[in-house]
PQR file of N, CA, C, O and H, with PARSE charges and radii, in Angstrom:
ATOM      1  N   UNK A   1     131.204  -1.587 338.828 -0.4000 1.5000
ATOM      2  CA  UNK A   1     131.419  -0.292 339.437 -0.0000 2.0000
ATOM      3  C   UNK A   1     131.891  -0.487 340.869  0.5500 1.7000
ATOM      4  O   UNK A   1     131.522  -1.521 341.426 -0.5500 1.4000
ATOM      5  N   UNK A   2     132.758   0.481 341.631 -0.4000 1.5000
ATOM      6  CA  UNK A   2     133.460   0.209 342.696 -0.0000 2.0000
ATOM      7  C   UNK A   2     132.494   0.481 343.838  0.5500 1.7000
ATOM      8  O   UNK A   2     131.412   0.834 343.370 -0.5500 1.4000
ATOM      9  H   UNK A   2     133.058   1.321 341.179  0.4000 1.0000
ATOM     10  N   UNK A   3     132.492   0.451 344.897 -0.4000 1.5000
ATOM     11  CA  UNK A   3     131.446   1.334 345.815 -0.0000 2.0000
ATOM     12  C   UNK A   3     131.902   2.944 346.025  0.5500 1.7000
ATOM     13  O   UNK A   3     131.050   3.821 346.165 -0.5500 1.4000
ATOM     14  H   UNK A   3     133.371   0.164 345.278  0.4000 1.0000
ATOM     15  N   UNK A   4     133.322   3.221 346.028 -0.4000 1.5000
ATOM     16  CA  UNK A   4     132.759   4.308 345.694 -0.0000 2.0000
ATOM     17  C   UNK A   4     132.717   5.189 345.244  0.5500 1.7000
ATOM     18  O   UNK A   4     132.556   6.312 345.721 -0.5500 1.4000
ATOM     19  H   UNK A   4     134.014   2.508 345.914  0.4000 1.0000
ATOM     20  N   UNK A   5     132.907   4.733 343.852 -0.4000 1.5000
ATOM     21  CA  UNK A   5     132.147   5.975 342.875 -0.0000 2.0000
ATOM     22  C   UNK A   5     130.842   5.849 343.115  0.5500 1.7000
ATOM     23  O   UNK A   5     130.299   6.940 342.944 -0.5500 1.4000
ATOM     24  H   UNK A   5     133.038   3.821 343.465  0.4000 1.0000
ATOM     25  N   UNK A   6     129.639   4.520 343.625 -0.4000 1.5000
ATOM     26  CA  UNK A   6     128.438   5.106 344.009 -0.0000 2.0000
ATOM     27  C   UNK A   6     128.045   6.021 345.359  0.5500 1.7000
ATOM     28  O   UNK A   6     127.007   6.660 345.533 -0.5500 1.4000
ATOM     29  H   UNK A   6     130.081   3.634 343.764  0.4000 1.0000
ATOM     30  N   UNK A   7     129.114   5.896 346.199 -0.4000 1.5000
ATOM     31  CA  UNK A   7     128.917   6.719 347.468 -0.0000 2.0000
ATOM     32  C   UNK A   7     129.183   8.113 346.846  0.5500 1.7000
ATOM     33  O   UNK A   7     128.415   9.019 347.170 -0.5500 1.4000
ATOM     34  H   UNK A   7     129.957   5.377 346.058  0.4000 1.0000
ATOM     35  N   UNK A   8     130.067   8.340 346.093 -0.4000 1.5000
ATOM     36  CA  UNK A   8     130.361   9.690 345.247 -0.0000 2.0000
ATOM     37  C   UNK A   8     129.161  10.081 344.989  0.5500 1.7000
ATOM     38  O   UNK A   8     128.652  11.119 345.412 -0.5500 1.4000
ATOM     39  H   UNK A   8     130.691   7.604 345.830  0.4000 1.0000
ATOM     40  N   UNK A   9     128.463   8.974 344.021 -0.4000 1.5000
ATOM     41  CA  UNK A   9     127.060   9.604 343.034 -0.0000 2.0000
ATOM     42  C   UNK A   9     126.015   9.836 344.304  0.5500 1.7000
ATOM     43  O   UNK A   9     125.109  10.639 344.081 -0.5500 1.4000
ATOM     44  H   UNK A   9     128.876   8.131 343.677  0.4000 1.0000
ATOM     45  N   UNK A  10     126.033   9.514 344.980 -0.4000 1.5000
ATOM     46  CA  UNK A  10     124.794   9.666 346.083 -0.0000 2.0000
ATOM     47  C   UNK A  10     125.418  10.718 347.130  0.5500 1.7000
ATOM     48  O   UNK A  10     124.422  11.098 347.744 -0.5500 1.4000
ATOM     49  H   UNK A  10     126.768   8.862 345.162  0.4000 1.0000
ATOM     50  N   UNK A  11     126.048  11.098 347.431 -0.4000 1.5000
ATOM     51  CA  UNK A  11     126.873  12.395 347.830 -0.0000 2.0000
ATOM     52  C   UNK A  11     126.362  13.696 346.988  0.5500 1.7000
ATOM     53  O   UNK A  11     125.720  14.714 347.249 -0.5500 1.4000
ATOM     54  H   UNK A  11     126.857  10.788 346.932  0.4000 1.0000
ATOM     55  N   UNK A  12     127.021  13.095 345.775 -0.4000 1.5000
ATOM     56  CA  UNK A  12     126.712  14.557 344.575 -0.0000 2.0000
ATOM     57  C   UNK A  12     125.257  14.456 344.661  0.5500 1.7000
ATOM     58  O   UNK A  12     125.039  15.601 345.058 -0.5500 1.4000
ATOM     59  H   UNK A  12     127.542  12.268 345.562  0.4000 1.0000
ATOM     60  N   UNK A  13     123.937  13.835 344.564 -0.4000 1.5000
ATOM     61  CA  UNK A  13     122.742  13.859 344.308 -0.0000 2.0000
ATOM     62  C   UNK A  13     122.233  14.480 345.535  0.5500 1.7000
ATOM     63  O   UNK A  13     121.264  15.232 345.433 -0.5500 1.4000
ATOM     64  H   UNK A  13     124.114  12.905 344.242  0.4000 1.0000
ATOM     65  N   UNK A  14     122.900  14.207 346.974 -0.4000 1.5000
ATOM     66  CA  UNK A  14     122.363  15.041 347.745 -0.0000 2.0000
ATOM     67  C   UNK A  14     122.610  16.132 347.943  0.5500 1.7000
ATOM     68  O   UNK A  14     121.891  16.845 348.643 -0.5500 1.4000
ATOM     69  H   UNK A  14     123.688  13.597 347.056  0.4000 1.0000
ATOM     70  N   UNK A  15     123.442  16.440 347.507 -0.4000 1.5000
ATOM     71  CA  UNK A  15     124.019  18.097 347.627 -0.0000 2.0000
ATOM     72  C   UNK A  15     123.306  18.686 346.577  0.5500 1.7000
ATOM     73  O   UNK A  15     122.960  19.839 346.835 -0.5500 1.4000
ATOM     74  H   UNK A  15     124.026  15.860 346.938  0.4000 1.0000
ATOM     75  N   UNK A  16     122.810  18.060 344.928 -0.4000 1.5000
ATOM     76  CA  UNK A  16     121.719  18.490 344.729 -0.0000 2.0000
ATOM     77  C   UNK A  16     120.350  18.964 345.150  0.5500 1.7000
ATOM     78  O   UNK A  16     119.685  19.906 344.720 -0.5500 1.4000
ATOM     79  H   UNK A  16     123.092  17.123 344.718  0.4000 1.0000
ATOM     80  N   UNK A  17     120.123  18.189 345.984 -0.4000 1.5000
ATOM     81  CA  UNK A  17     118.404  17.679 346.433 -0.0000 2.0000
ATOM     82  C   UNK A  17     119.041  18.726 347.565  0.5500 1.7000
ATOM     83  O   UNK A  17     118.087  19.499 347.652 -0.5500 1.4000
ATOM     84  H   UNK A  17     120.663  17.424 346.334  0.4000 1.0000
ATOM     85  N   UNK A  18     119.851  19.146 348.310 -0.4000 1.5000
ATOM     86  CA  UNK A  18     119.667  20.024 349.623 -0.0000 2.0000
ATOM     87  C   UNK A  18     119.970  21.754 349.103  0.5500 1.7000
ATOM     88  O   UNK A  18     119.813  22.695 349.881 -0.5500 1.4000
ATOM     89  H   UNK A  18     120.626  18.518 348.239  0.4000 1.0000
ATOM     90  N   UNK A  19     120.383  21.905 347.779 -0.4000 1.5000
ATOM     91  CA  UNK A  19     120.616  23.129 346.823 -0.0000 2.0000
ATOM     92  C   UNK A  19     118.915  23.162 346.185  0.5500 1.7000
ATOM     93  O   UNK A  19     118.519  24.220 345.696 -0.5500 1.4000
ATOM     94  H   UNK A  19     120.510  21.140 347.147  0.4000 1.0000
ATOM     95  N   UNK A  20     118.299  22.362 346.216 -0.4000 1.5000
ATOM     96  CA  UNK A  20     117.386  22.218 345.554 -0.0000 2.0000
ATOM     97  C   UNK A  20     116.407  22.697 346.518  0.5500 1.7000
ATOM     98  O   UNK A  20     115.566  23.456 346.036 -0.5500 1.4000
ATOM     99  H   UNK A  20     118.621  21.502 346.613  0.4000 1.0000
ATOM    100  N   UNK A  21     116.263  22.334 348.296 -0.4000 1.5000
ATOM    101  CA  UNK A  21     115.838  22.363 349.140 -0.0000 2.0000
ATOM    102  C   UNK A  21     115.823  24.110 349.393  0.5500 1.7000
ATOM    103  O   UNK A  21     114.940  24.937 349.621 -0.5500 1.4000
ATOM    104  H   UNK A  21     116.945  21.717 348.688  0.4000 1.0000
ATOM    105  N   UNK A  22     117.237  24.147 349.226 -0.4000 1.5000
ATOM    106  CA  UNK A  22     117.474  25.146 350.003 -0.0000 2.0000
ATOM    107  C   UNK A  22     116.895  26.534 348.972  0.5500 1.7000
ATOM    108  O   UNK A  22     116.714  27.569 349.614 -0.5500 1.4000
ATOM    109  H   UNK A  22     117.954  23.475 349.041  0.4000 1.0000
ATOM    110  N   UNK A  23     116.670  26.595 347.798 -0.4000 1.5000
ATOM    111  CA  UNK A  23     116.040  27.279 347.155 -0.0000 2.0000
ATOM    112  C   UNK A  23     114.576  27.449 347.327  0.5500 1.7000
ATOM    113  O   UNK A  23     114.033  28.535 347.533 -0.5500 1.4000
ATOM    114  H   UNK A  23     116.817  25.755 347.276  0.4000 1.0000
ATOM    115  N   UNK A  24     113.931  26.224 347.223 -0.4000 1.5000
ATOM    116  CA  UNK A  24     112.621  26.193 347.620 -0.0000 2.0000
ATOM    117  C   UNK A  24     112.158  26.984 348.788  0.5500 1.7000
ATOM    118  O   UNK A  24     111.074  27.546 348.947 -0.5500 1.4000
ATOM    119  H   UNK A  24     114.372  25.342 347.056  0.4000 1.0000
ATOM    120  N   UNK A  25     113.349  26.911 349.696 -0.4000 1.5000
ATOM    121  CA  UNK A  25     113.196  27.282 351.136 -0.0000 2.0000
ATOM    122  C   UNK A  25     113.228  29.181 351.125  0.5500 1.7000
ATOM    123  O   UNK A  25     112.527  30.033 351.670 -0.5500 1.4000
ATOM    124  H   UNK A  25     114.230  26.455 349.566  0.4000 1.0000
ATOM    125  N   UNK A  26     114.191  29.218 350.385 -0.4000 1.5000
ATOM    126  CA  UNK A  26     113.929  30.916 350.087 -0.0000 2.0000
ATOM    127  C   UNK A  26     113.278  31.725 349.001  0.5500 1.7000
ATOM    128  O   UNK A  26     113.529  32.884 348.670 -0.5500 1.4000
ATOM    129  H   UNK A  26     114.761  28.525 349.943  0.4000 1.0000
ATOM    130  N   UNK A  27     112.179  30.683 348.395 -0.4000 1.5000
ATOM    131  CA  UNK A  27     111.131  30.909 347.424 -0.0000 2.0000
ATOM    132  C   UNK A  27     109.982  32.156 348.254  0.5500 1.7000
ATOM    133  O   UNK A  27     109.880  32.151 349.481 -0.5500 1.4000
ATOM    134  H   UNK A  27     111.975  29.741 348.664  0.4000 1.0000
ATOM    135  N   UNK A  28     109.421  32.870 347.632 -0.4000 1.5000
ATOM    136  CA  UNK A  28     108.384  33.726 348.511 -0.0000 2.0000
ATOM    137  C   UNK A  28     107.042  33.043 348.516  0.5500 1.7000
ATOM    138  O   UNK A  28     106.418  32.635 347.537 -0.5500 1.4000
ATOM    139  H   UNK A  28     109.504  32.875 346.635  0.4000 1.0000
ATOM    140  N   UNK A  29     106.650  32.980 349.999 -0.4000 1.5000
ATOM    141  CA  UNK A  29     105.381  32.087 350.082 -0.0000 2.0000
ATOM    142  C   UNK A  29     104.163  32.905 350.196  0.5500 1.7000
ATOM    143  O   UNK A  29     104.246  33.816 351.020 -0.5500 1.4000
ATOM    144  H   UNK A  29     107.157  33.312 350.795  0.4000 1.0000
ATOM    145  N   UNK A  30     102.719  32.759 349.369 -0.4000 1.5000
ATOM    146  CA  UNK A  30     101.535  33.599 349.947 -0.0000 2.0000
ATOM    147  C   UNK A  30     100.604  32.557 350.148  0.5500 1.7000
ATOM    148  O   UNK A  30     100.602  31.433 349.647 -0.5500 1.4000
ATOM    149  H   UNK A  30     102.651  32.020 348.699  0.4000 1.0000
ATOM    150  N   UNK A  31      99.662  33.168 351.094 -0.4000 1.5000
ATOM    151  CA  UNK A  31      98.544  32.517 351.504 -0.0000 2.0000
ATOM    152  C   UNK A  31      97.740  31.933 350.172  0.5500 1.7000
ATOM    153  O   UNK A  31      98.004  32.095 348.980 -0.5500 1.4000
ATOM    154  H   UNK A  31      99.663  34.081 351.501  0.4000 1.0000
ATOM    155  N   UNK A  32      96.834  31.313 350.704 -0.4000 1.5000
ATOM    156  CA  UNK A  32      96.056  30.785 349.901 -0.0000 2.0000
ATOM    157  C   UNK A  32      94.851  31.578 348.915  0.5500 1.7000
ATOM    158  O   UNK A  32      94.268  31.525 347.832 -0.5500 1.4000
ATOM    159  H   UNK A  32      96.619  31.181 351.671  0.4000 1.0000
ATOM    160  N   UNK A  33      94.992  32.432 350.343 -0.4000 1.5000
ATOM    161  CA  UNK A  33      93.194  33.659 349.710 -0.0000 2.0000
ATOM    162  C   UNK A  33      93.957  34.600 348.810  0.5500 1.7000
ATOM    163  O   UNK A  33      93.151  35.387 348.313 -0.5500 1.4000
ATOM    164  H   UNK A  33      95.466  32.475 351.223  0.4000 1.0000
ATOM    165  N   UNK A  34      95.536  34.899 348.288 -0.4000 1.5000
ATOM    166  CA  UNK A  34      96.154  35.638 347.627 -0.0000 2.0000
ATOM    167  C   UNK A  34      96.272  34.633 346.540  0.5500 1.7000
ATOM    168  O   UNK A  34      95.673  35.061 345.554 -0.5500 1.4000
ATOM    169  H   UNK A  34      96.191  34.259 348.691  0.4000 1.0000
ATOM    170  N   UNK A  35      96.717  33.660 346.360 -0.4000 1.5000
ATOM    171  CA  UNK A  35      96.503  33.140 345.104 -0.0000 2.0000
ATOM    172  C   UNK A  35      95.227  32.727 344.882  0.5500 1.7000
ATOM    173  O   UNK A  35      95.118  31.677 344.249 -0.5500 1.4000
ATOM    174  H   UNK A  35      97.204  33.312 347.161  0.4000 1.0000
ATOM    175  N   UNK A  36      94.350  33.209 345.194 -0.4000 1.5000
ATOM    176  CA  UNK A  36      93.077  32.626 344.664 -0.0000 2.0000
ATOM    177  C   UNK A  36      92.273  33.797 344.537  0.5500 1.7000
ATOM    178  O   UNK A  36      91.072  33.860 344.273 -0.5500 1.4000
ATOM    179  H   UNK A  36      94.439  34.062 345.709  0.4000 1.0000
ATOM    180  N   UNK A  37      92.945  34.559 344.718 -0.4000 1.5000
ATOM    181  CA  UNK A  37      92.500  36.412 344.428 -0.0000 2.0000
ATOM    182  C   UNK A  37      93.251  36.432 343.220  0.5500 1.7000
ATOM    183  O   UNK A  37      92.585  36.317 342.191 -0.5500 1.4000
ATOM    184  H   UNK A  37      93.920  34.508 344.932  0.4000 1.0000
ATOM    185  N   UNK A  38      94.518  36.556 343.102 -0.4000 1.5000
ATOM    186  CA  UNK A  38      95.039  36.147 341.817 -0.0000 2.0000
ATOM    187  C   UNK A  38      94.669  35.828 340.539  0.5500 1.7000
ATOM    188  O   UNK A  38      94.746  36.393 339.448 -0.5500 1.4000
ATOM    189  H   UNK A  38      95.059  36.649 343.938  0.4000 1.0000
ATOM    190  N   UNK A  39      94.099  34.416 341.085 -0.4000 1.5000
ATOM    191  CA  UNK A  39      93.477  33.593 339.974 -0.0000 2.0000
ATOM    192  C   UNK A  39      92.133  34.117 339.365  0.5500 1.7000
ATOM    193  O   UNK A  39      91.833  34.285 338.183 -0.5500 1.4000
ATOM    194  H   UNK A  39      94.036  33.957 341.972  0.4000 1.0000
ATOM    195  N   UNK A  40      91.367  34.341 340.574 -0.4000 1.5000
ATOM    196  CA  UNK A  40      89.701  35.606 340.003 -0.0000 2.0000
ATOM    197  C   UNK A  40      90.362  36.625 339.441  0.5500 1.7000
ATOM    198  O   UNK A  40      89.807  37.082 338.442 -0.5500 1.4000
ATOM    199  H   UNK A  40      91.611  34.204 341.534  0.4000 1.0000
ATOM    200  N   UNK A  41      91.261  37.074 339.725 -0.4000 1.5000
ATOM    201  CA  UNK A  41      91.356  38.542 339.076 -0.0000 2.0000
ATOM    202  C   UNK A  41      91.825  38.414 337.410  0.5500 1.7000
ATOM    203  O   UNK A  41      91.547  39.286 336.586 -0.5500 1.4000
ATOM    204  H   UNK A  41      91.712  36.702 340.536  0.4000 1.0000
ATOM    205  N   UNK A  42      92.432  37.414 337.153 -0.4000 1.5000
ATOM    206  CA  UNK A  42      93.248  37.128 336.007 -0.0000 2.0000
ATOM    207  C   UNK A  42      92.563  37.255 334.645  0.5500 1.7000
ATOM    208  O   UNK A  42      91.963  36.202 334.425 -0.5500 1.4000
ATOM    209  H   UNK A  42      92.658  36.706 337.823  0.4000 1.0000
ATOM    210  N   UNK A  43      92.439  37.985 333.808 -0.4000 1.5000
ATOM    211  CA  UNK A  43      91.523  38.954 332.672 -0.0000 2.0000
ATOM    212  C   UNK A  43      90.980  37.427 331.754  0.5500 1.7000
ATOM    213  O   UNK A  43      89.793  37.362 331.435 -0.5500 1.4000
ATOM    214  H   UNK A  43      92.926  38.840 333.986  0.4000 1.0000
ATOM    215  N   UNK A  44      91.851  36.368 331.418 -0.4000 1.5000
ATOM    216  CA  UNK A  44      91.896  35.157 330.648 -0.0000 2.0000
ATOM    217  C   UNK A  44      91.455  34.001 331.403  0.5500 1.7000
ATOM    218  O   UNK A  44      91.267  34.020 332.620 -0.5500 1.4000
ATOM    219  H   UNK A  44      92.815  36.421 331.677  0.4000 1.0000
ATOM    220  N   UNK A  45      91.262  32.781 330.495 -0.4000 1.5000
ATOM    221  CA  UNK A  45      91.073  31.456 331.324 -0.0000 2.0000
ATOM    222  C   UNK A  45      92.280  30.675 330.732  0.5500 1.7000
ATOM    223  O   UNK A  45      92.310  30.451 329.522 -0.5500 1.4000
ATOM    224  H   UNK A  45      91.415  32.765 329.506  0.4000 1.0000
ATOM    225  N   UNK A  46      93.213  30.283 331.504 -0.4000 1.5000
ATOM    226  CA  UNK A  46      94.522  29.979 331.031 -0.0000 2.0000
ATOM    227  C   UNK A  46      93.898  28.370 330.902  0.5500 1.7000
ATOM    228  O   UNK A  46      94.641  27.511 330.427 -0.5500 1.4000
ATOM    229  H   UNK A  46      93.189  30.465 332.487  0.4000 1.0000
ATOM    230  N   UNK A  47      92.476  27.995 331.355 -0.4000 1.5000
ATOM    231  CA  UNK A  47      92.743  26.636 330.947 -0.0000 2.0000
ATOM    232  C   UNK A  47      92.385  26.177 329.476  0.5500 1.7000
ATOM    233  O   UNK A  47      92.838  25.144 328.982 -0.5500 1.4000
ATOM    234  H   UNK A  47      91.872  28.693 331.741  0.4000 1.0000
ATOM    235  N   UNK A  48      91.506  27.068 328.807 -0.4000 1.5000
ATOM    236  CA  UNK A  48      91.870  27.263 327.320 -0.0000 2.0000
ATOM    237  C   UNK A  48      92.601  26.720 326.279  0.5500 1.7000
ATOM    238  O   UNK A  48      92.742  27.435 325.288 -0.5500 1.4000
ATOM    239  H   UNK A  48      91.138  27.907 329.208  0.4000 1.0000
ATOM    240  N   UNK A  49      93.070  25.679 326.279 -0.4000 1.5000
ATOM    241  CA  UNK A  49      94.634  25.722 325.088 -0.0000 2.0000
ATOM    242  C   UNK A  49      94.343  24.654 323.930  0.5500 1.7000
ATOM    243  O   UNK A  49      95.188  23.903 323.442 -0.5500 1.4000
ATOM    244  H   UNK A  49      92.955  25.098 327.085  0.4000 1.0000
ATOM    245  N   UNK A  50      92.852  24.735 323.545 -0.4000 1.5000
ATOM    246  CA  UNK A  50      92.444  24.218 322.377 -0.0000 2.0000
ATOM    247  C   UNK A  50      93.079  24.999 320.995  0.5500 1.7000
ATOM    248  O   UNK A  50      92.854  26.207 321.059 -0.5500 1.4000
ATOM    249  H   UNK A  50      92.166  25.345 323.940  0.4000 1.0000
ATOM    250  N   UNK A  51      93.804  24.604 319.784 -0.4000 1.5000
ATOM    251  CA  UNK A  51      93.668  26.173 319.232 -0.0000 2.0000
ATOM    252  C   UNK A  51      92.798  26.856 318.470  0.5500 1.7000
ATOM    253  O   UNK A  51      93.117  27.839 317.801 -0.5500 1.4000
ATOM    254  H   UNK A  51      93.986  23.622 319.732  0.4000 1.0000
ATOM    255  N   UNK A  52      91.384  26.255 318.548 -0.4000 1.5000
ATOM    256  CA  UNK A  52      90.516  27.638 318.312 -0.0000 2.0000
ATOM    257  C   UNK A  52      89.954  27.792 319.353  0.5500 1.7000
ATOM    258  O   UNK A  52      88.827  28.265 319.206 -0.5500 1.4000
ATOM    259  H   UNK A  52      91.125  25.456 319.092  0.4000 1.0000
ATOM    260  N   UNK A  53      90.329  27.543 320.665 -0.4000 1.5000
ATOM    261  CA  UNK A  53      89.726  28.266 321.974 -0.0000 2.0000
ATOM    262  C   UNK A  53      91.543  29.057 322.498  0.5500 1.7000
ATOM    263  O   UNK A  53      91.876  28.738 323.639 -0.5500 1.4000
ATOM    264  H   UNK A  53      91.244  27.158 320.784  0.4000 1.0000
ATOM    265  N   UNK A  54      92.294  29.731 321.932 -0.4000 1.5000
ATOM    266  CA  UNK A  54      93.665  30.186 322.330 -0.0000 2.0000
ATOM    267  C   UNK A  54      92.912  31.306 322.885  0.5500 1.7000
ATOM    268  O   UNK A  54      92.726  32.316 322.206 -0.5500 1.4000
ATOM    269  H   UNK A  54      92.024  29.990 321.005  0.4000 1.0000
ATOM    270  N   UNK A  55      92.384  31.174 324.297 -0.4000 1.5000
ATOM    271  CA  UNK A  55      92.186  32.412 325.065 -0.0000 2.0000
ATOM    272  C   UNK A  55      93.690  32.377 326.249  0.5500 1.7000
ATOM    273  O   UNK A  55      93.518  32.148 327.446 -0.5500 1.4000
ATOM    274  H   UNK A  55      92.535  30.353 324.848  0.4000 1.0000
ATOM    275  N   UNK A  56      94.659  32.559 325.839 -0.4000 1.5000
ATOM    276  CA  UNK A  56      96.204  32.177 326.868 -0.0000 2.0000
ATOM    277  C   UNK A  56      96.742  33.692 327.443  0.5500 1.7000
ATOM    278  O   UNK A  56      97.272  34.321 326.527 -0.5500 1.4000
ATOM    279  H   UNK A  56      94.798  32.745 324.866  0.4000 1.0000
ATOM    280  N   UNK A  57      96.736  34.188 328.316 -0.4000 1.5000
ATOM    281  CA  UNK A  57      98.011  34.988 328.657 -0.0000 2.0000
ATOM    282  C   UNK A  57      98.907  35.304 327.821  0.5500 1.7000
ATOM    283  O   UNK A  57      98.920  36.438 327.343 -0.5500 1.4000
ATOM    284  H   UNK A  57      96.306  33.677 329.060  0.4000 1.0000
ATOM    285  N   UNK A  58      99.659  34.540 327.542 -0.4000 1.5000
ATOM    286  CA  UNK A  58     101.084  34.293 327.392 -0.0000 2.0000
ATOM    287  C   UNK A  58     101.173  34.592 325.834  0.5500 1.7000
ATOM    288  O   UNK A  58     102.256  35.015 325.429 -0.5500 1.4000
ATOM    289  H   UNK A  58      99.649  33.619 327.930  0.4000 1.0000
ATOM    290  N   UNK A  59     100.239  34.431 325.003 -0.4000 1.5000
ATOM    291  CA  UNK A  59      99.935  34.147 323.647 -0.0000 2.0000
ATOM    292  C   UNK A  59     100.033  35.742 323.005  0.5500 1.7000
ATOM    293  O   UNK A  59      99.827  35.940 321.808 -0.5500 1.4000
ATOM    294  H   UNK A  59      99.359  34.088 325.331  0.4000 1.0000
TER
END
């Protein structure tokens, strides 16, 4: 392989990883005591996923 088609591939991977960044970055962030209000409030125990314990949300 030449060098650079690997300078290419590591070019393209960062423009991934900074698209990748940059999403994360405009993700909506909450405190901690909101997801953990969340989580008490949540009617199920999502950790459940035996299947004769299928107590799931999602299910």
């Amino acid at each position: 392989m030449d060098p650079s088609a690997l300078q290419n591939m590591d070019r393209d991977a960062l423009k991934k990883q900074i698209e990748n960044m940059k999403y994360q970055a405009s993700m909506e962030r909450w405190p901690l005591s909101k997801s953990i209000a969340e989580y008490v409030s949540n009617k199920c125990d999502t950790t459940k996923t035996k299947p004769r314990k299928v107590n799931h949300c999602f299910l």
